[in-house]
C-alpha positions as a Python dict, from the first residue, in 0.01 Angstrom:
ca = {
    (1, 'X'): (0, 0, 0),
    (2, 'X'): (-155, 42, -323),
    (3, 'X'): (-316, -282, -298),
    (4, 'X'): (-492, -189, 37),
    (5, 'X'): (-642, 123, -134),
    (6, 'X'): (-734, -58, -362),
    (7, 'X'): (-951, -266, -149),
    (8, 'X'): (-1100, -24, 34),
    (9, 'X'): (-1248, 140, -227),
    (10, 'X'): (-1390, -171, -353),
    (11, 'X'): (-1559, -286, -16),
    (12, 'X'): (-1745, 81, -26),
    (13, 'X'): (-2093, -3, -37),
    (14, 'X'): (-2266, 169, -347),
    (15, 'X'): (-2503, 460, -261),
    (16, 'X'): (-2865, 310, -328),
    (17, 'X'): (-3064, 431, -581),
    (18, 'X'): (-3301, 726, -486),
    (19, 'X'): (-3686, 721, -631),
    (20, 'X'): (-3802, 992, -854),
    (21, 'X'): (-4053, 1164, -547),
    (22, 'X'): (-4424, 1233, -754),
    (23, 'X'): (-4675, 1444, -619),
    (24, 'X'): (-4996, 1376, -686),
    (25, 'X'): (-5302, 1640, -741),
    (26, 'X'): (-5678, 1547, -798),
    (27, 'X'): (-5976, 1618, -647),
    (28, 'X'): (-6131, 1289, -601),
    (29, 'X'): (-6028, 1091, -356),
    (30, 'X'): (-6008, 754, -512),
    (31, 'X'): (-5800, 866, -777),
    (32, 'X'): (-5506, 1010, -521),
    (33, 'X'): (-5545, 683, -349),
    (34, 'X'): (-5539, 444, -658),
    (35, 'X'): (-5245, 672, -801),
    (36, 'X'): (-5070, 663, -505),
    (37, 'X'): (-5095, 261, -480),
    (38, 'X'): (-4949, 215, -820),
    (39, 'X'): (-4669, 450, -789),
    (40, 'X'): (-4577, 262, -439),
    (41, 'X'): (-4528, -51, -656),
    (42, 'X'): (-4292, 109, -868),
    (43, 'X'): (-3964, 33, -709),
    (44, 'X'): (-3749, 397, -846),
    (45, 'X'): (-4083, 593, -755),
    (46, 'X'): (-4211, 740, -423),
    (47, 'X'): (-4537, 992, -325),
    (48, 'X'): (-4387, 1297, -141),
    (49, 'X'): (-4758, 1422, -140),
    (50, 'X'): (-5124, 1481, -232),
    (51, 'X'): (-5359, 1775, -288),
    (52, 'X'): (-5732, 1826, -362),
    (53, 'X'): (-5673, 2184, -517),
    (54, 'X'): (-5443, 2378, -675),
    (55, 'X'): (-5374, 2639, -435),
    (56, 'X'): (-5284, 2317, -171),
    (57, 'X'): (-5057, 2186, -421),
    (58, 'X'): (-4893, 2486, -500),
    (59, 'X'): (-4818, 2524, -188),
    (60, 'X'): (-4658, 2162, -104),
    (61, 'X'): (-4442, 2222, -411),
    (62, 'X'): (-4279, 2481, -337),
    (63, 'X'): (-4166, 2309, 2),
    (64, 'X'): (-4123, 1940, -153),
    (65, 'X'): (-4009, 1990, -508),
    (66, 'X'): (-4101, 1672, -620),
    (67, 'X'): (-3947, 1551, -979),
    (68, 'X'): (-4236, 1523, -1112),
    (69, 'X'): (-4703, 1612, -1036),
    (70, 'X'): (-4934, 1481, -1182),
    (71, 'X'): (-5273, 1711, -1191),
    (72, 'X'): (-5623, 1743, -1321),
    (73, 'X'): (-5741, 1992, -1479),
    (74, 'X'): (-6125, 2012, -1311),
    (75, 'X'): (-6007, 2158, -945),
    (76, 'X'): (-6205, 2280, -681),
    (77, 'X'): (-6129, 2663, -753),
    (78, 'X'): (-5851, 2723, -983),
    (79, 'X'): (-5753, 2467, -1266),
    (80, 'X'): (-5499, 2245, -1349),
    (81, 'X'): (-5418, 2455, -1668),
    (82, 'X'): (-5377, 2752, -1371),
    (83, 'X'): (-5178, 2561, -1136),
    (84, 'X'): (-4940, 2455, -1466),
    (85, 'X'): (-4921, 2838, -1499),
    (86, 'X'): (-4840, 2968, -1100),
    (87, 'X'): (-4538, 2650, -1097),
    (88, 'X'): (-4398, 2833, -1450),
    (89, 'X'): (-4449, 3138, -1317),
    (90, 'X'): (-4235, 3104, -1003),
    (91, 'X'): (-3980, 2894, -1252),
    (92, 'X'): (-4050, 2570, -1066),
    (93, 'X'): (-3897, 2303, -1190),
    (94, 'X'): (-4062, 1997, -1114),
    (95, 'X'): (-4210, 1825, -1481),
    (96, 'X'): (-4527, 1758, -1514),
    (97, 'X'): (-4781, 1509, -1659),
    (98, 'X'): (-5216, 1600, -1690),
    (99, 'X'): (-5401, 1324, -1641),
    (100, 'X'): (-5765, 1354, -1723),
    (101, 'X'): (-6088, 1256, -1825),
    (102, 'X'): (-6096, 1586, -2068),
    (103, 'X'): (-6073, 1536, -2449),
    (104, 'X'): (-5670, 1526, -2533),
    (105, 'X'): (-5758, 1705, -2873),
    (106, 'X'): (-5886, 2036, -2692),
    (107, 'X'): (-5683, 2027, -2397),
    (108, 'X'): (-5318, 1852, -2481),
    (109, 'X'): (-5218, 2133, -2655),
    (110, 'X'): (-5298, 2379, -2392),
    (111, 'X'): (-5179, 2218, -2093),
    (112, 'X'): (-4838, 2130, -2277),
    (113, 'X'): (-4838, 2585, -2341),
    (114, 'X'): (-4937, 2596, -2012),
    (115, 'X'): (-4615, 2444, -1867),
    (116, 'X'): (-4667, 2034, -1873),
    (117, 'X'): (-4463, 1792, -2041),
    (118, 'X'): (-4729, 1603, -2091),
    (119, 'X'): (-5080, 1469, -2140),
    (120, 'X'): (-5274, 1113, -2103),
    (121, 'X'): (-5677, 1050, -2054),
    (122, 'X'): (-5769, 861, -1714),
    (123, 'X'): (-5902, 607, -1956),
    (124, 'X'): (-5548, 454, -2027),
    (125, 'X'): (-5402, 142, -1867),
    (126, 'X'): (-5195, 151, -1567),
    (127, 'X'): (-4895, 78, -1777),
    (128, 'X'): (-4964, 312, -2013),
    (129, 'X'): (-4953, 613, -1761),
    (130, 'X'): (-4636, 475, -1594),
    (131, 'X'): (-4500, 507, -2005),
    (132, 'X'): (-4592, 833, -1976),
    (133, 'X'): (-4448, 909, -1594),
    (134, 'X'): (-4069, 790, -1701),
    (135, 'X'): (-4066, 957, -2035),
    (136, 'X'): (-4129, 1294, -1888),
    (137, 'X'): (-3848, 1174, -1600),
    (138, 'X'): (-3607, 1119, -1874),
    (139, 'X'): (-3621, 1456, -2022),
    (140, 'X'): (-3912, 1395, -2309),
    (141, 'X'): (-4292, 1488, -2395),
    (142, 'X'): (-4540, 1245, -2374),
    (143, 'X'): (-4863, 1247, -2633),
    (144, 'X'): (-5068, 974, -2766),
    (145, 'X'): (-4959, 894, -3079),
    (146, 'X'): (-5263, 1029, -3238),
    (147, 'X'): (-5235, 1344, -3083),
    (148, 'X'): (-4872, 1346, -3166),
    (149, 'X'): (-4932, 1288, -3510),
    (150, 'X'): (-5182, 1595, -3517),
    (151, 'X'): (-4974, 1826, -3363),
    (152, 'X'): (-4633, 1749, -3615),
    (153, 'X'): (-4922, 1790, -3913),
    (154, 'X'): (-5077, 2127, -3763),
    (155, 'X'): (-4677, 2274, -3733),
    (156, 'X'): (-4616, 2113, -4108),
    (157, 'X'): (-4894, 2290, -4246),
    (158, 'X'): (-4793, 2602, -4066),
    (159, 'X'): (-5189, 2717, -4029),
    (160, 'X'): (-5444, 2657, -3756),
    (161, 'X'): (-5683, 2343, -3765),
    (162, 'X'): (-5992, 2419, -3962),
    (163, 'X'): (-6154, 2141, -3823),
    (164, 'X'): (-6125, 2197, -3440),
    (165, 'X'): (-6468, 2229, -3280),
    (166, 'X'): (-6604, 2547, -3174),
    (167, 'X'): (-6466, 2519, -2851),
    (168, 'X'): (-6126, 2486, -2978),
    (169, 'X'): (-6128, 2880, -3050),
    (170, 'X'): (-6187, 3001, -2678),
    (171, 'X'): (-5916, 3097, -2445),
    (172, 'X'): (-5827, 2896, -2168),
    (173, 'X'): (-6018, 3119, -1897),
    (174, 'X'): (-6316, 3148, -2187),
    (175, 'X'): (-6348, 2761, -2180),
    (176, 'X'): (-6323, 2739, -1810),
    (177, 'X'): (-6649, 2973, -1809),
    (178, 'X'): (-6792, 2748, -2038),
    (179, 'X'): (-6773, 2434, -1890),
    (180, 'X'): (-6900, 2622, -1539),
    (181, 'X'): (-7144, 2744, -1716),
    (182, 'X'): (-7214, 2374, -1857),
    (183, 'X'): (-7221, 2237, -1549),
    (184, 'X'): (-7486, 2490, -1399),
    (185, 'X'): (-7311, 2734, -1227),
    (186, 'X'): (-7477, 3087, -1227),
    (187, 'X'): (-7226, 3406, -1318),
    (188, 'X'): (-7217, 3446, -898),
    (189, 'X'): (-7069, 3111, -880),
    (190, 'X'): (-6848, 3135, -1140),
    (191, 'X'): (-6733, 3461, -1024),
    (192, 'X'): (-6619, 3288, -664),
    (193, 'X'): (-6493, 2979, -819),
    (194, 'X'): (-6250, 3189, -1049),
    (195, 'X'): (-6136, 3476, -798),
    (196, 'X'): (-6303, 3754, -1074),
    (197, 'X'): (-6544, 3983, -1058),
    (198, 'X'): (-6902, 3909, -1157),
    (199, 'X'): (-6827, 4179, -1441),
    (200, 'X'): (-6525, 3953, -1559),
    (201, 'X'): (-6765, 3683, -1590),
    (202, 'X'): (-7027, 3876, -1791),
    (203, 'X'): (-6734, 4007, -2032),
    (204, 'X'): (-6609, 3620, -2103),
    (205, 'X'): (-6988, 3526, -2172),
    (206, 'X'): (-6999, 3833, -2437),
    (207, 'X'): (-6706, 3666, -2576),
    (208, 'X'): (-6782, 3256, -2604),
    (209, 'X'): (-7118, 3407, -2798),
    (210, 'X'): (-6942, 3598, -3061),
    (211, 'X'): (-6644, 3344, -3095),
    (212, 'X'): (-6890, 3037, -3111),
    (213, 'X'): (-7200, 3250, -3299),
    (214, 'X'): (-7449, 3215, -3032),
    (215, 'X'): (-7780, 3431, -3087),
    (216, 'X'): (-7841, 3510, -2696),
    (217, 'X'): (-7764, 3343, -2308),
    (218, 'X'): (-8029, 3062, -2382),
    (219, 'X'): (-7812, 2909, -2721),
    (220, 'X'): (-7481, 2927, -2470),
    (221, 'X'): (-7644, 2778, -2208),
    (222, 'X'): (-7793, 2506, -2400),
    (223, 'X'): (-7465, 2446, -2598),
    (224, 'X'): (-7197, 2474, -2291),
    (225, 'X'): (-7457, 2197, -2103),
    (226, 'X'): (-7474, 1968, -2437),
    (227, 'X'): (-7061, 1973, -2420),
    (228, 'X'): (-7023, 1919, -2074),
    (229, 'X'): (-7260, 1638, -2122),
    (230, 'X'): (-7106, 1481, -2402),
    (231, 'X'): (-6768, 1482, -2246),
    (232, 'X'): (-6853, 1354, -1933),
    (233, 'X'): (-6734, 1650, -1729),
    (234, 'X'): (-7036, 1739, -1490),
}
């Protein structure tokens, strides 16, 4: 008789392997659809879902819980770095990896405070960002090694970067006005894209000039357009 257990347990088929489910959130088109083309081809990976915006994709995660999203940070509306924020807020735990065209130097640090567990520029190969997906699946961060490198010297040294740009000094909402303001949008605009009051807006403008030393509203103009510019953000 023991023999017979014995090979019934044996002739149990084994339980196939489920795919890690990744949901994807970007606000260009192409870039859900090329995402979603190379995850498909991954054979322990799976889209459970897309968004445009953040408030979409909050939404979707809360019903799907995927393992792991992978967001912008330029969103119609609220940001990425928000959207990292609302899922820590309501102690989601799905991990999650920023991929975006914004410098890693300004923004890696940020989005990984912000909730993510980590952070890769669009410009990387395919492979590269499918590095990045499984080593935030199994449990770790994921930086460029140059970025790394900065971050382990910036906690050795135990004192802020001296040599961060300007920008590097504004809060996260300060340097979303700034890049709006970069890219042309009046206070009005900003106001609506944000969810605050005109007022709000006025106050964070008050505040980029004195943390940046700008003289008046033509210097930030000029300045936030020039970065937005150079960093390919418009």
């Amino acid at each position: 008789m023991p023999g017979n257990a014995l090979i019934g347990t044996a002739s149990q088929p084994k339980p196939k392997q489920l795919r890690s489910r990744v949901f994807i959130v970007d606000d260009h088109p192409l870039i859900r659809e090329g995402l979603s083309r190379l995850i498909s081809l991954q054979s322990d990976l799976s889209v459970c879902g897309r968004a445009a915006t953040s408030q979409q994709a909050l939404k979707s995660i809360l019903v799907l819980k995927p393992d792991i999203v992978i967001l912008d940070l330029t969103l119609s509306g609220s940001s990425g770095l928000d959207l990292l924020k609302d899922m820590k807020l309501r102690s989601i735990t799905s991990r999650s990896l920023v991929l975006s065209m914004h410098e890693e130097s300004l923004y890696a640090e940020r989005a990984l405070r912000a909730g993510a567990q980590g952070y890769i520029m669009k410009h990387e190969a395919s492979n590269e960002v499918l590095k990045a997906i499984h080593r935030i699946l199994d449990g770790e961060i994921y930086l460029s090694d140059r970025m790394a490198a900065k971050m382990l010297h910036k906690i050795a040294e135990g004192a802020p970067d001296e040599k961060t740009s300007p920008e590097g000094a504004l809060s996260d909402r300060e340097l979303q006005v700034y890049q709006s303001i970069g890219r042309g949008r009046g206070t009005r605009q900003i106001a609506e894209d944000l969810h605050i009051s005109p007022k709000t807006v006025e106050s964070y403008r008050a505040h980029i000039k004195v943390k940046m030393h700008l003289k008046n509203a033509h210097e930030l103009t000029q300045h936030a357009v020039h970065w937005v510019e150079r960093h390919h953000l418009n």
